[in-house]
Phi, psi and omega in degrees: 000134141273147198241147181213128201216092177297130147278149161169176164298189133260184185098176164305295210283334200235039166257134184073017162292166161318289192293010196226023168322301181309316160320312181298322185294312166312315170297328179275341188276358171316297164310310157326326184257007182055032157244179236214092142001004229211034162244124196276139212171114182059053160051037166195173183262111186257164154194153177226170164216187186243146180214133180034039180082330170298126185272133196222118169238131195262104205229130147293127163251129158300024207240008172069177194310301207309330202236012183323311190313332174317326206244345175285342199279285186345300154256039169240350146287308169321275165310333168076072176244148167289133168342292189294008183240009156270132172211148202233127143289154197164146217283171168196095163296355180268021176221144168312072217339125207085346189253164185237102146255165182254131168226180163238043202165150165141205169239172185273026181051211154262038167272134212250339153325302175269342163313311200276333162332287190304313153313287182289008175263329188080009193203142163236045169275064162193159182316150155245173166208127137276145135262119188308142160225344173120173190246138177295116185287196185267333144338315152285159186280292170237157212276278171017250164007271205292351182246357158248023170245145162355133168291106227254175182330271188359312189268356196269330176311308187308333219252280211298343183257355175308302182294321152316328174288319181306306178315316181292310171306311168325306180264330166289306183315301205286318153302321175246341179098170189289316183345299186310299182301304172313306199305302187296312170269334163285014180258345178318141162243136197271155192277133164301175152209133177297104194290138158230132164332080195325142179271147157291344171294355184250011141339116171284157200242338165280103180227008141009039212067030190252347179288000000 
């Protein structure tokens, strides 16, 4: 069995922000595989398929960002999935809007989803996919503001094939393994993009365990 786990907010106010890339991406291999998000369950929205005989379970945790580890740990205990059968998707301001990587391994940077994973698992042996979202410009004031607010035009051809790139890293892990996968997508080359001044109105107003 495999887990396979979009960071993000739950709610309205924070879908197709910057910080909730991960939330999208799982949503997009949803669609792709035709199920359905929607069991609430283990302090998250879960749904699965099978790939190559293999149970793939695709989970939102609902637990807003800060306390994401609540609910992977639950179910990766709850299921018994191995450490190595886990991946976590997720926003990375130290990449550009568009670009993707992979690791198998690491620390959690200043990302506080995955710090709390890593806490509550005790351990940082398993896969990742970062997704680029940008370094804060200098306008904005706060970073909060700026990683829960909207993907402006400019940015959405790049961000929408990012998340495509993910679905696929997805399907070389599961199929080939991580090894297979890092080769394949970090070897990629990413689309420039033309920076524009993020509107402020799309600021989110609620930041509540949500940075």
């Amino acid at each position: 069995m495999y887990l396979i786990a979009g960071l993000g907010n739950p709610g309205q106010a924070y879908e197709e922000t910057r910080h909730n890339v991960g939330y999208m991406a799982v949503d997009a291999i949803a669609k792709r595989k035709k199920i359905e998000i929607n069991k609430n369950q283990h302090r998250g929205l879960i749904g699965s398929y099978y790939q190559n005989g293999e149970k793939v379970l695709l989970v939102k945790p609902t637990t807003y960002m800060n306390l994401s580890g609540l609910c992977i740990k639950e179910i990766v205990a709850y299921y018994k999935i191995p450490l190595e059968n886990l991946l976590v998707i997720y926003d990375d301001m130290d990449f550009d809007v568009g670009e993707v990587r992979m690791r198998g391994k690491g620390s959690a940077g200043t990302h506080n989803g995955m710090r709390s994973i890593i806490d509550q698992l005790d351990d940082d042996q398993f896969a990742r996919i970062r997704m680029g979202i940008g370094k804060k410009p200098p306008q904005w004031d706060d970073l909060a503001d700026y990683v829960l607010s909207k993907f402006p035009e400019n940015e959405r051809e790049n961000i929408l094939e990012a998340i495509q790139t993910a679905t696929k890293a997805v399907d070389y892990f599961i199929d080939r393994g991580i090894d297979f996968a890092m080769n394949r997508i970090n070897k990629r080359k990413k689309k420039s993009v033309k920076k524009e001044t993020p509107s402020e109105t799309n600021k989110a107003e609620s930041r509540v365990k949500a940075e």
